[in-house]
C-alpha positions, 0 to 999 in steps of 0.5 A, a space after each residue: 880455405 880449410 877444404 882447399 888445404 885438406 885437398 892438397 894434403 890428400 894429394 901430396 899423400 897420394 904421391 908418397 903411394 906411387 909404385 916402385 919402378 921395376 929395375 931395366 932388367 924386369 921393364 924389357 923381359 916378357 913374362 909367359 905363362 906355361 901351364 901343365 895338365 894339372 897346374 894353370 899358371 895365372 897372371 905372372 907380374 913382376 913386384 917390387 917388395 921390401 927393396 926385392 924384385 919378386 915374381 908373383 903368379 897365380 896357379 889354378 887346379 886344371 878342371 881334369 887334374 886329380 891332384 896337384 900336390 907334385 907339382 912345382 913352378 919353373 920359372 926359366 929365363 931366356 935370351 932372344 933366341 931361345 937358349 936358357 939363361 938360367 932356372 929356378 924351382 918355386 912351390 906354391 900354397 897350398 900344394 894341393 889346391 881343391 876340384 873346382 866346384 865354384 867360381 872363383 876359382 879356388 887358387 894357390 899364390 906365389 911370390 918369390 924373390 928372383 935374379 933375372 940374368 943379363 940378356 934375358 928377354 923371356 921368362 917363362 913361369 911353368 907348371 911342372 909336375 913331378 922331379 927333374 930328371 938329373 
């Protein structure tokens, strides 16, 4: 009877652990990588954290970049017919990631908060290097 009853408990704990259901926003746009010559952009998915939606990615020093400390992450948002909706610039940690000698791969993180804008179906997360021109 004990067993049964600790087997329900874990259940019921496991249920309180399931994941935040993104908003419609984030559930219908598509998410893209674009990498650059030095900055591979890797695994973008959308998070729910603290009450936010955050976009979360990966970016990986490209095998033939000398360095990677001018570049930044685009991310651009963009309606079904491909005219953009909006633009924000992220950076990464560290900025300036290692020559890869090894696998894994050594890799930077990012996560930041986001504001998808109305009709967006696509969201490109860019490698940039360099500034924008103005």
């Amino acid at each position: 009877m004990k067993s049964i009853r600790f087997v329900f408990i874990g259940v019921l704990g496991l249920a309180g652990c399931a994941s935040v259901p993104l908003p419609p926003e984030a559930a219908t746009a598509r998410l893209v990588p674009v990498s650059s010559a030095a900055v591979e952009v890797y695994r973008p998915r959308f998070r729910m954290k603290d009450g936010e939606l955050k976009l979360e990615a990966y970016a990986l020093r490209q095998s033939k970049a000398e360095t990677t400390s001018d570049t930044h992450i685009d991310i651009v948002y963009l309606d079904v017919s491909g005219r953009q909706l909006g633009h924000e610039q992220t950076n990464f940690s560290p900025r300036s990631l290692p020559p890869l000698h090894r696998l894994p791969k050594p890799h930077a993180y990012f996560l930041t908060s986001i504001k998808i804008p109305a009709d967006t179906a696509v969201i490109e997360v860019r490698a940039h290097e360099g500034a924008h021109p103005l």
